[in-house]
ZADRENKE-948604 format. One record per residue (C-alpha): residue number from 1; x, y, z; residue in three letters. Coordinates in steps of 0.02 Angstrom, whole numbers, plus 50000, padded with zeros to 5 digits. Layout:
+-----+-------+-------+-------+--------+
| num |    px |    py |    pz | residu |
+-----+-------+-------+-------+--------+
| NUM |     X |     Y |     Z |    ALA |
...
+-----+-------+-------+-------+--------+
REM end
This chain:
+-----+-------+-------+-------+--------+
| num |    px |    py |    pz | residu |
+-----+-------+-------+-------+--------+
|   1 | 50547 | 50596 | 49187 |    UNK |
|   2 | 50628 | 50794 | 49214 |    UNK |
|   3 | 50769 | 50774 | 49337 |    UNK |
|   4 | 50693 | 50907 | 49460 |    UNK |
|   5 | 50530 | 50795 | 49448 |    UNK |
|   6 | 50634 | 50621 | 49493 |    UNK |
|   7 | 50709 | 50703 | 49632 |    UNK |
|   8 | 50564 | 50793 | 49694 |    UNK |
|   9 | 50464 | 50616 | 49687 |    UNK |
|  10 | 50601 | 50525 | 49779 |    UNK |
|  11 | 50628 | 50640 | 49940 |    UNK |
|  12 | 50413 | 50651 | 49946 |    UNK |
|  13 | 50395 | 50459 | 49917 |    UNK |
|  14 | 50574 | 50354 | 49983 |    UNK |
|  15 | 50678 | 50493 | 50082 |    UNK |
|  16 | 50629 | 50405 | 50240 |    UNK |
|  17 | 50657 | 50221 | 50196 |    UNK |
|  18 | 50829 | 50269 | 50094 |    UNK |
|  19 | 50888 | 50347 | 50283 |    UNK |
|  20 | 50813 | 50199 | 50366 |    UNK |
|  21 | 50910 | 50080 | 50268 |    UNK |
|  22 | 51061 | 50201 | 50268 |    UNK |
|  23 | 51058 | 50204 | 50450 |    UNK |
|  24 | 51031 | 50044 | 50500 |    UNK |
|  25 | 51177 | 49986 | 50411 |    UNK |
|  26 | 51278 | 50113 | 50479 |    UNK |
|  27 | 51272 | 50053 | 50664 |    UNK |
|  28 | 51129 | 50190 | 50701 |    UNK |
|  29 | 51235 | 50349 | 50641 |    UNK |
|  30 | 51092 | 50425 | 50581 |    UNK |
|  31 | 51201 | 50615 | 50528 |    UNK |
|  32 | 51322 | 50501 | 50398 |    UNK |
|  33 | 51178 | 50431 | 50336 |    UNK |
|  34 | 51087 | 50605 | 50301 |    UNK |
|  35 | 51261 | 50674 | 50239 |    UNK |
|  36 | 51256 | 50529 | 50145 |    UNK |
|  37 | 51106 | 50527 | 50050 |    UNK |
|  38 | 51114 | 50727 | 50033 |    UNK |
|  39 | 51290 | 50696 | 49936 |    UNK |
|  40 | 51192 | 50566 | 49813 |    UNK |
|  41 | 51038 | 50700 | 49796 |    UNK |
|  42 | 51177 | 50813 | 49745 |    UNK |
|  43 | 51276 | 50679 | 49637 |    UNK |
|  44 | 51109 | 50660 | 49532 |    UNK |
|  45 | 51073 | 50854 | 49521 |    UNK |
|  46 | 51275 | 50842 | 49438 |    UNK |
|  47 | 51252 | 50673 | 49335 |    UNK |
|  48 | 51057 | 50657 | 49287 |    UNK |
|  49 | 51042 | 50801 | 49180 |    UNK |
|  50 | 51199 | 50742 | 49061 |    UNK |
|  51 | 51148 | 50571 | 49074 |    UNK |
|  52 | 50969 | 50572 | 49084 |    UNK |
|  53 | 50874 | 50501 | 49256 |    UNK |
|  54 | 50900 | 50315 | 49269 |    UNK |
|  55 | 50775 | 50192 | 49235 |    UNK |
|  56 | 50778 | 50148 | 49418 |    UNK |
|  57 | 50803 | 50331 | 49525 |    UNK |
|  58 | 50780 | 50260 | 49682 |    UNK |
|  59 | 50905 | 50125 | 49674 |    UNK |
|  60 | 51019 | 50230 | 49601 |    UNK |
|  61 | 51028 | 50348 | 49737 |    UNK |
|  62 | 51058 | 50242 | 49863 |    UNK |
|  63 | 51199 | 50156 | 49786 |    UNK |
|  64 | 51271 | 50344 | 49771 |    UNK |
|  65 | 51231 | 50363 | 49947 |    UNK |
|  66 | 51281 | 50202 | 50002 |    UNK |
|  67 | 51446 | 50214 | 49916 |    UNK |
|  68 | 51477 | 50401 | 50008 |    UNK |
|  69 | 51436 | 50315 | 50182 |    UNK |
|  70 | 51590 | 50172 | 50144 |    UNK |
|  71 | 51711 | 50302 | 50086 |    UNK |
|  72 | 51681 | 50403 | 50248 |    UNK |
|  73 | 51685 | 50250 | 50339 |    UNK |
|  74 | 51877 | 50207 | 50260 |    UNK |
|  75 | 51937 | 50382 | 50307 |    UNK |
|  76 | 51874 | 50321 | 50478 |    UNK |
|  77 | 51926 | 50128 | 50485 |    UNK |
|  78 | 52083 | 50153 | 50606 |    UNK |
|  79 | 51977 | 50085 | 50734 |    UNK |
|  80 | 51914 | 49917 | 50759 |    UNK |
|  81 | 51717 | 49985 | 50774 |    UNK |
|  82 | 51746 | 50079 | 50614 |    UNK |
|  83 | 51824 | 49932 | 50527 |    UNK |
|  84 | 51672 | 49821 | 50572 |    UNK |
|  85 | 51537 | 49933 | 50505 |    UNK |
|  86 | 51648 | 49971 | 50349 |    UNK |
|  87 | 51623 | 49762 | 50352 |    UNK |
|  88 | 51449 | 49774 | 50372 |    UNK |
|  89 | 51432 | 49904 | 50220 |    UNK |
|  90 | 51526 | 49816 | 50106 |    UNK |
|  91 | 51443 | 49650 | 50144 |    UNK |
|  92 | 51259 | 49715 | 50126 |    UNK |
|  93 | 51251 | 49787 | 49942 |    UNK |
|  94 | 51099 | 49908 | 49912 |    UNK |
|  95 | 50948 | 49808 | 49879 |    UNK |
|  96 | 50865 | 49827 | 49689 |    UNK |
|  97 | 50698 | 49871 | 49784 |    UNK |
|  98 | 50713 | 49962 | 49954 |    UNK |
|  99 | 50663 | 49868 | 50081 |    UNK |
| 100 | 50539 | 49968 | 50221 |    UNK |
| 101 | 50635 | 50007 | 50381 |    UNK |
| 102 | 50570 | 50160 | 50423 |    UNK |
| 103 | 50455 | 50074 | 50584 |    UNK |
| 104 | 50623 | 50000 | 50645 |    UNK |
| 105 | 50691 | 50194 | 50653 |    UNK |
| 106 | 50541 | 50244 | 50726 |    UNK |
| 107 | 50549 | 50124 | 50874 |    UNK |
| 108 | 50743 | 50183 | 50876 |    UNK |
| 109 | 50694 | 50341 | 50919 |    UNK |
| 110 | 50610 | 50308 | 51060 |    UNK |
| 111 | 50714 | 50210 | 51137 |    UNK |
| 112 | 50738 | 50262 | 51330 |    UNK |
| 113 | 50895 | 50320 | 51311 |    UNK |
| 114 | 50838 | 50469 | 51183 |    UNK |
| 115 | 50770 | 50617 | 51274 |    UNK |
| 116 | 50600 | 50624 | 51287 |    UNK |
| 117 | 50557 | 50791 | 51206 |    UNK |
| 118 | 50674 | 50767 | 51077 |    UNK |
| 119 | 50589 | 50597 | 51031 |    UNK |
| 120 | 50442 | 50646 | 50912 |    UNK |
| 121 | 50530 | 50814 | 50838 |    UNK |
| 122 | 50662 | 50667 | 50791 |    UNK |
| 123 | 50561 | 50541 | 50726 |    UNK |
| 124 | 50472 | 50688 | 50614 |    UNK |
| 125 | 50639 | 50733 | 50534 |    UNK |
| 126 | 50711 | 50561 | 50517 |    UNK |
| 127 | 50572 | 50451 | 50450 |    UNK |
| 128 | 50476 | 50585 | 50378 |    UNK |
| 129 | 50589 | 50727 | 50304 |    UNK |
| 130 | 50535 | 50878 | 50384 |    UNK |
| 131 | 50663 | 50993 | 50393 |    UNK |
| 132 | 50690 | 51081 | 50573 |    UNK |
| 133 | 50633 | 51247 | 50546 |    UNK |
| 134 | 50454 | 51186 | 50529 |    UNK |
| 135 | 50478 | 51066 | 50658 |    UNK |
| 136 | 50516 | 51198 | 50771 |    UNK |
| 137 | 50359 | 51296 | 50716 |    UNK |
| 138 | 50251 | 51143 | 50762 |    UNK |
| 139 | 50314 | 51122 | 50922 |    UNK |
| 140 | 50325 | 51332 | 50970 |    UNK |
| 141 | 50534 | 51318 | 50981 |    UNK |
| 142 | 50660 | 51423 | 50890 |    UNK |
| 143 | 50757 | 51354 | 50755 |    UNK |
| 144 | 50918 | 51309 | 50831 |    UNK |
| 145 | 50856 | 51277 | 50976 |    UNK |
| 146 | 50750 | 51140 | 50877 |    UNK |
| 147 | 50917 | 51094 | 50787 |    UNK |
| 148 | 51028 | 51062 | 50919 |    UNK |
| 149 | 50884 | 50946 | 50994 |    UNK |
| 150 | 50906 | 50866 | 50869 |    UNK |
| 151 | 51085 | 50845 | 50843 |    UNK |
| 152 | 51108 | 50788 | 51008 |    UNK |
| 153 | 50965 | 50655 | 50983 |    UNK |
| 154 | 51060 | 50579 | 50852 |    UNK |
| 155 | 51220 | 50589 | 50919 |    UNK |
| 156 | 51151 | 50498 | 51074 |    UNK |
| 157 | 51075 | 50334 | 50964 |    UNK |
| 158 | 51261 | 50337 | 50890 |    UNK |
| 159 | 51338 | 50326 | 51033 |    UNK |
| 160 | 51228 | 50209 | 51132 |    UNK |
| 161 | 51229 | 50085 | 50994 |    UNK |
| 162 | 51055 | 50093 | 51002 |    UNK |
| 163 | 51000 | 49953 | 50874 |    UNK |
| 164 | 50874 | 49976 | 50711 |    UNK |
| 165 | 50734 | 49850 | 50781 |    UNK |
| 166 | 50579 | 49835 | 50822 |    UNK |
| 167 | 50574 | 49800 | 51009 |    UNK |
| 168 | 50537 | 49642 | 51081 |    UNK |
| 169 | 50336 | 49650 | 51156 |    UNK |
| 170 | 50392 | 49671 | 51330 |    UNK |
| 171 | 50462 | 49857 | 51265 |    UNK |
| 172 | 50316 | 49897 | 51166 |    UNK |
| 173 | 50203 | 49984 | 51323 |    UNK |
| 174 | 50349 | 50113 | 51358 |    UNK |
| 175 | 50380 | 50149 | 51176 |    UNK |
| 176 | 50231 | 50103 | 51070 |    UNK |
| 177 | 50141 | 50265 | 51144 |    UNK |
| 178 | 50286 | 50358 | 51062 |    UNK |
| 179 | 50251 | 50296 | 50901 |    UNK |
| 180 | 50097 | 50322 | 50896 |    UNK |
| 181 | 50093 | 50496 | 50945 |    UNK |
| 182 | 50210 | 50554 | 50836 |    UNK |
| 183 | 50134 | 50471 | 50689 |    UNK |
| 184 | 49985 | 50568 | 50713 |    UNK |
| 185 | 50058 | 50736 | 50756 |    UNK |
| 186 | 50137 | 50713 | 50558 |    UNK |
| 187 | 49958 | 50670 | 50494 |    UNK |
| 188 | 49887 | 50839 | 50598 |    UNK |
| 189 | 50045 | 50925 | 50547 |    UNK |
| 190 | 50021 | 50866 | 50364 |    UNK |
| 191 | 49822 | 50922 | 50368 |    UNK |
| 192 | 49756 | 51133 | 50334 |    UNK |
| 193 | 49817 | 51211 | 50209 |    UNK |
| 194 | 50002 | 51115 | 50241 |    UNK |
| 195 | 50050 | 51006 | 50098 |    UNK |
| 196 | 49975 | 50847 | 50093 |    UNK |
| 197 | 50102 | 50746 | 50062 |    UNK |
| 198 | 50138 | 50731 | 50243 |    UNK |
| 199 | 49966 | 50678 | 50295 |    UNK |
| 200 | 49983 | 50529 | 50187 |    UNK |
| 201 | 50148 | 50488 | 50224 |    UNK |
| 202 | 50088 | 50479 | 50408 |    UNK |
| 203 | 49937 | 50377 | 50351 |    UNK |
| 204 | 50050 | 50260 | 50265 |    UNK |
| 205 | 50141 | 50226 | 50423 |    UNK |
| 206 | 50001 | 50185 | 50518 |    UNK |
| 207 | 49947 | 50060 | 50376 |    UNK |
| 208 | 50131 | 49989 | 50420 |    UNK |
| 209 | 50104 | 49993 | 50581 |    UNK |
| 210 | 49956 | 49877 | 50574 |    UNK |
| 211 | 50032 | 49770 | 50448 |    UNK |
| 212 | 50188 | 49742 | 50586 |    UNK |
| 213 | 50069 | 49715 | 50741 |    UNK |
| 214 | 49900 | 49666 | 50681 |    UNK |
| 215 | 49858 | 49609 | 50871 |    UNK |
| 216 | 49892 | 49801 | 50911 |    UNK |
| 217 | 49730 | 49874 | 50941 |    UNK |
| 218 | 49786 | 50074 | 50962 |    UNK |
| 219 | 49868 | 50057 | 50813 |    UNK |
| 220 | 49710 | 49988 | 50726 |    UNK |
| 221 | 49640 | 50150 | 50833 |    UNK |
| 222 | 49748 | 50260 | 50743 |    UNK |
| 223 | 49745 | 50236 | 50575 |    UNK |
| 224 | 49541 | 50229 | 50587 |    UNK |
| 225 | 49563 | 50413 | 50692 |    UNK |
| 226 | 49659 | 50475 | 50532 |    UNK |
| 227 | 49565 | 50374 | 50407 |    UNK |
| 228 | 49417 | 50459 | 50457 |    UNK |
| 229 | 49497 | 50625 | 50460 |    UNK |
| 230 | 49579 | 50605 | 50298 |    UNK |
| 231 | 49395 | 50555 | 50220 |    UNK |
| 232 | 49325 | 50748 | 50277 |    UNK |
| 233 | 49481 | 50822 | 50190 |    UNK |
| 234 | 49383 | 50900 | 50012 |    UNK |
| 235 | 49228 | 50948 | 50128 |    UNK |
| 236 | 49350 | 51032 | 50255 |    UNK |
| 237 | 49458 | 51140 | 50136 |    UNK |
| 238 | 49358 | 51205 | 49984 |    UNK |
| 239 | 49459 | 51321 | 49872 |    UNK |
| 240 | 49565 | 51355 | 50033 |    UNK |
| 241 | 49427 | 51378 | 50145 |    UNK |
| 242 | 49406 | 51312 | 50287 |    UNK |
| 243 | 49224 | 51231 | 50350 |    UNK |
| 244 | 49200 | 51160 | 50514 |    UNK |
| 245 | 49113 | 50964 | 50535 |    UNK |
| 246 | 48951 | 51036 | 50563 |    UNK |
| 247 | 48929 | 51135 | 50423 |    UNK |
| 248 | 49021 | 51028 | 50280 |    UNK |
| 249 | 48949 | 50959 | 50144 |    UNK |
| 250 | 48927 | 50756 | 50178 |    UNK |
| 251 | 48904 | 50709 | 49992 |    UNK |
| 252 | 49100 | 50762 | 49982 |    UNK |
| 253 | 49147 | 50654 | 50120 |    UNK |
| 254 | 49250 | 50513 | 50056 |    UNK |
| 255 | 49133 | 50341 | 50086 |    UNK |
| 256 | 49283 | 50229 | 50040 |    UNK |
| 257 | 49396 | 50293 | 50173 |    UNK |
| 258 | 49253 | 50292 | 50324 |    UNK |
| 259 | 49217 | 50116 | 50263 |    UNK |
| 260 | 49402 | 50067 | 50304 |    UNK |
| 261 | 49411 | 50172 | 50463 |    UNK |
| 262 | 49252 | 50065 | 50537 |    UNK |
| 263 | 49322 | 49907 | 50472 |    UNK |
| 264 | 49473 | 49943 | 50574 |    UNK |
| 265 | 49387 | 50007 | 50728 |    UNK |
| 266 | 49270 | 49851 | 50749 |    UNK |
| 267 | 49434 | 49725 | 50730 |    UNK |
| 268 | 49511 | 49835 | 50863 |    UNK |
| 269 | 49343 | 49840 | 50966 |    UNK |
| 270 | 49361 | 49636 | 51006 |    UNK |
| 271 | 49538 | 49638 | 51084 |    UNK |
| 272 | 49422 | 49715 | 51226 |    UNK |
| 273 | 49566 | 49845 | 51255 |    UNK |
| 274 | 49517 | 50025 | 51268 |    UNK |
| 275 | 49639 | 50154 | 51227 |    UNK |
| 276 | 49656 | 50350 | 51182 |    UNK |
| 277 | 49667 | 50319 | 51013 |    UNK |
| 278 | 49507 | 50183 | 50985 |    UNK |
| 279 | 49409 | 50323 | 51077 |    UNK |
| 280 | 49444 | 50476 | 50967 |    UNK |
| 281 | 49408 | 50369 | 50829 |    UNK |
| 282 | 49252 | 50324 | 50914 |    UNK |
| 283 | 49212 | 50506 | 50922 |    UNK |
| 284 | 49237 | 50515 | 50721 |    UNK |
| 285 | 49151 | 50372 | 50688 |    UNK |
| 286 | 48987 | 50462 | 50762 |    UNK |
| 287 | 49023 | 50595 | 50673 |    UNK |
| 288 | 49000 | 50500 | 50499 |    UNK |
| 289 | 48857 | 50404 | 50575 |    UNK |
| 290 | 48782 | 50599 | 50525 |    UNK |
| 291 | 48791 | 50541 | 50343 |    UNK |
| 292 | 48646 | 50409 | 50380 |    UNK |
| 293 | 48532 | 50484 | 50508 |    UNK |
| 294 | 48572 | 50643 | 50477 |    UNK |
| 295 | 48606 | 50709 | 50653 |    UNK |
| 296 | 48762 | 50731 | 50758 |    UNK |
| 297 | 48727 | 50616 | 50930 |    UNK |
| 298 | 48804 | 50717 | 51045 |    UNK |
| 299 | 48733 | 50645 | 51186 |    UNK |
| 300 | 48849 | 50506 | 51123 |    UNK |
| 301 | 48994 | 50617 | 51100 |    UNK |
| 302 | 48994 | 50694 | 51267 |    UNK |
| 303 | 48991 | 50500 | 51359 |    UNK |
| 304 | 49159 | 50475 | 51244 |    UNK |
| 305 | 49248 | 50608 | 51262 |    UNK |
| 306 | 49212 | 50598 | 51460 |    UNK |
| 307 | 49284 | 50404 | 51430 |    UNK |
| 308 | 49413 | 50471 | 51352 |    UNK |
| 309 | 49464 | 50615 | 51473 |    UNK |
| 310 | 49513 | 50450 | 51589 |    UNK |
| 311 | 49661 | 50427 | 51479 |    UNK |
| 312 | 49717 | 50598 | 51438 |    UNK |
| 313 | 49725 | 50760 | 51502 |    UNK |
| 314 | 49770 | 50817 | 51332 |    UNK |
| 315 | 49710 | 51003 | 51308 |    UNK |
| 316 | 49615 | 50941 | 51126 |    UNK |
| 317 | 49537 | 50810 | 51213 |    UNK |
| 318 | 49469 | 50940 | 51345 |    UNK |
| 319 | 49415 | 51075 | 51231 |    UNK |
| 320 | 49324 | 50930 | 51111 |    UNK |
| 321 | 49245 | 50880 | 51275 |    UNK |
| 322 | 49181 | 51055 | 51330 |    UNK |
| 323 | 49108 | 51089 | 51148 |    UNK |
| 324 | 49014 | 50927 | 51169 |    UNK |
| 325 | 48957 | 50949 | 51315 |    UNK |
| 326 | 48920 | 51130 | 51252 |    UNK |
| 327 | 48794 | 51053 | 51127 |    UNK |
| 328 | 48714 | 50951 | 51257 |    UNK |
| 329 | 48691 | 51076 | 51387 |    UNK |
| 330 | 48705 | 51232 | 51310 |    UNK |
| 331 | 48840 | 51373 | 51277 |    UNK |
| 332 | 48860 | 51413 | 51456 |    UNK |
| 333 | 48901 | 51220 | 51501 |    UNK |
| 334 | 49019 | 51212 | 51371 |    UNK |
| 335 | 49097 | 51383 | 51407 |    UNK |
| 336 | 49131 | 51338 | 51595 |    UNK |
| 337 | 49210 | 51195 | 51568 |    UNK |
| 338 | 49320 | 51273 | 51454 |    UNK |
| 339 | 49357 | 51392 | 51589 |    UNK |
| 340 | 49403 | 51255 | 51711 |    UNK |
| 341 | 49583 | 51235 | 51591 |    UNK |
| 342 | 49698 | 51330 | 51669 |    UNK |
| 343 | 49734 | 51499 | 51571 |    UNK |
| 344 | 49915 | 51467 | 51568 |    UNK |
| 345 | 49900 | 51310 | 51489 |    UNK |
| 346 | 49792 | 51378 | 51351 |    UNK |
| 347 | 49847 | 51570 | 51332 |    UNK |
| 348 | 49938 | 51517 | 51158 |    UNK |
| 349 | 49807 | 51401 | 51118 |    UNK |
| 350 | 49702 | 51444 | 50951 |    UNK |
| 351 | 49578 | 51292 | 50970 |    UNK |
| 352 | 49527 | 51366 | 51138 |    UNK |
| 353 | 49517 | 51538 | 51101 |    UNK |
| 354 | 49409 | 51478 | 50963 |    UNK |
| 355 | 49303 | 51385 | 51054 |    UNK |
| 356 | 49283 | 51498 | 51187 |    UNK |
| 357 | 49235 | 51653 | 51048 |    UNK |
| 358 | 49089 | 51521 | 50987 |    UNK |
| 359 | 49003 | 51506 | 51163 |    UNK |
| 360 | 49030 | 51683 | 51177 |    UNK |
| 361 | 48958 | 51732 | 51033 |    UNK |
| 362 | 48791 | 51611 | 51068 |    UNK |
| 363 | 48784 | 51686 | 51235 |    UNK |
| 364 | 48751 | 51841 | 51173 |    UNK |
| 365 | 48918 | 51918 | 51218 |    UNK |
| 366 | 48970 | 52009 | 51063 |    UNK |
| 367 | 49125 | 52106 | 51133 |    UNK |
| 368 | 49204 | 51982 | 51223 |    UNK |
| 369 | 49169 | 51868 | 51083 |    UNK |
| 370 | 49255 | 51981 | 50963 |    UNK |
| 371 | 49392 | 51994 | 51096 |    UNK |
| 372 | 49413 | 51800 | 51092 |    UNK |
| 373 | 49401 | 51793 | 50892 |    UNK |
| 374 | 49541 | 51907 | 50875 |    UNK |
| 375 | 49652 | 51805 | 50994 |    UNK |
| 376 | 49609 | 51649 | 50878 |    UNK |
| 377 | 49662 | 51746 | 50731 |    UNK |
| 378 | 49819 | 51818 | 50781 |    UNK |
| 379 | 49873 | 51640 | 50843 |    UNK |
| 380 | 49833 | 51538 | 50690 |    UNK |
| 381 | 49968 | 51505 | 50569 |    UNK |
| 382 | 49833 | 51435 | 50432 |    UNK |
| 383 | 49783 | 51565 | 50313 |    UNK |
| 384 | 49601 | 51472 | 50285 |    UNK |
| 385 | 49564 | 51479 | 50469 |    UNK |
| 386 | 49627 | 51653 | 50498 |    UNK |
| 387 | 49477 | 51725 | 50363 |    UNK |
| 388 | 49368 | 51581 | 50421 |    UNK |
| 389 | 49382 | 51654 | 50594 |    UNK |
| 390 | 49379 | 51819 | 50529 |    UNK |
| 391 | 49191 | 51773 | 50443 |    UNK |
| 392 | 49149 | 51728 | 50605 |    UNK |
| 393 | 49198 | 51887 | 50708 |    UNK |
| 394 | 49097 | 52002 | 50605 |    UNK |
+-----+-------+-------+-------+--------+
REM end
């Protein structure tokens, strides 16, 4: 394999279990264990190409890394703490195949004593790689603003000796919602005409996720939400374009992946506990009923999202219930209850905008609908949305 490739295939594939195991074993200092494994990346770009890339890359790095972390930690060992996780380090020898930690440094950052809006933005850099520049783009922040988040994020599980664990079940209703969320704003982050790499990353923890808690029925929720996402992906973006759900082509859905998204749904169905998550999948699930009967129920769709609008006050979950609602009852319905979202809560909002242009438009409304298409485009960051909107303006 080409050194560049190795390398590449490593930080896509094992960056975040490498940190998780780097961390945990480095009582939670989650910077020496970056610094760490960013001095092994760089030992490799030094030793692979004279050497050629190991038969085993992975392990290889992090017994680079691993060895970095211990000499920092001897510079360091003047103090007892020091000299007990230079113990701990020395004791616990890299493993020959990486053991899967990265749910233990997901519950670690949301532990109470991490701010809450630096929780998720954290969790997305540590577990999943992304750097904090697109990070902050996600999340409408300025680069260092976005970086000093989320220095002082990590800084704070160092020095609370916050432990790399899954919490006991008494934790899990303050911090499982955490998890959750921020494993699905990487698969939406990771979706459009962003690499994909991060969408099934994110997919992949929620298959963990399940594996861990089984008896967990959002997180049986989830993963059929994104499973059933994930199996519109080809239909959705064609050559770059985007399509929306009523107009894509169901032959191209993937059969395989809706298959597993029901399977999880009706195992999540009989622990008779209703949450955000089992609902929105709910909603997708009647969306690929379409592929049988060949209609969209949104009678059905409407009664869900108003279910689900019990839960959340999330601005998706109000715009997906005003569009369904929109179908039901017409463009006017669906346009006032748009309207009933406060502007300032939506002003930056491209779903909205776009949503709003589409009533518009049915209404009969052609400048204002124009207006509202142009506010769409300017605040999309996808290029295949911005000339899909731009179609729809004309």
């Amino acid at each position: 394999m080409h050194v560049e490739a190795a390398i590449e295939s490593f930080v896509r594939e094992s960056y975040g279990q490498a940190l998780a195991w780097l961390a945990s074993r480095a009582q939670g200092d989650i910077a020496a264990a970056e610094d760490a494994l960013s001095d092994g990346l760089l030992a490799a770009l030094r030793q692979w190409p004279q050497d050629g890339v190991p038969q085993e890359p992975v392990a290889w790095l992090i017994t680079a890394a691993r060895r970095r972390l211990i000499d920092a930690q001897r510079r360091e060992a003047t103090r007892s703490r020091h000299a007990d996780q230079l113990r701990v380090m020395l004791e616990d020898p890299a493993p020959p195949v990486l053991a899967d930690e990265r749910l233990s440094l997901l519950f670690a950052c949301t532990h109470p004593a991490v701010d809450e809006a630096a929780r998720a933005p954290l969790m997305l850099q540590v577990v999943l790689g992304l750097d904090a520049e697109c990070i902050a783009s996600a999340y409408v922040v300025a680069p260092a603003t976005m970086s000093q988040r989320l220095v002082r994020a990590k800084a704070r599980i160092k020095d609370a000796g916050i432990r790399f664990a899954v919490p006991e079940a008494e934790h899990w209703p303050e911090r499982m919602e955490s998890v959750l969320a921020t494993i699905y704003a990487a698969y939406t982050l990771g979706r459009a005409d962003s690499p994909r790499d991060l969408a099934t990353e994110a997919i992949s923890l929620a298959r963990l996720l399940v594996t861990l808690v089984p008896e967990e029925p959002e997180a049986r929720g989830l993963l059929a939400l994104c499973l059933h996402c994930e199996a519109r992906t080809a239909a959705q973006w064609q050559g770059g374009l985007y399509t929306p759900l009523p107009e894509q082509d169901m032959q191209l859905w993937n059969a395989e992946l809706q298959a597993e998204a029901e399977h999880h749904l009706s195992l999540a169905a009989k622990a008779q506990r209703l949450g955000r998550y089992q609902l929105e999948a709910a909603i997708q699930s009647v969306h690929a009923a379409r592929r049988v009967s060949g209609n969209t129920s949104w009678p059905a769709i409407a009664g869900l999202y108003q279910g689900l609008l019990t839960l959340t006050s999330a601005i998706g979950a109000q715009i997906g219930h005003a569009i369904a609602h929109g179908q039901v009852h017409g463009p006017g319905t669906g346009l006032s209850l748009l309207e009933t979202i406060p502007l300032t809560a939506v002003e930056a909002h491209q779903p909205w905008w776009a949503a709003k242009a589409e009533f518009l438009a049915q209404l009969g409304r052609a400048d204002e609908a124009r207006e509202a298409y142009q506010r769409a485009i300017g605040l999309s960051d996808s290029a295949g949305i911005r000339e899909f909107l731009q179609r729809r303006s004309c």
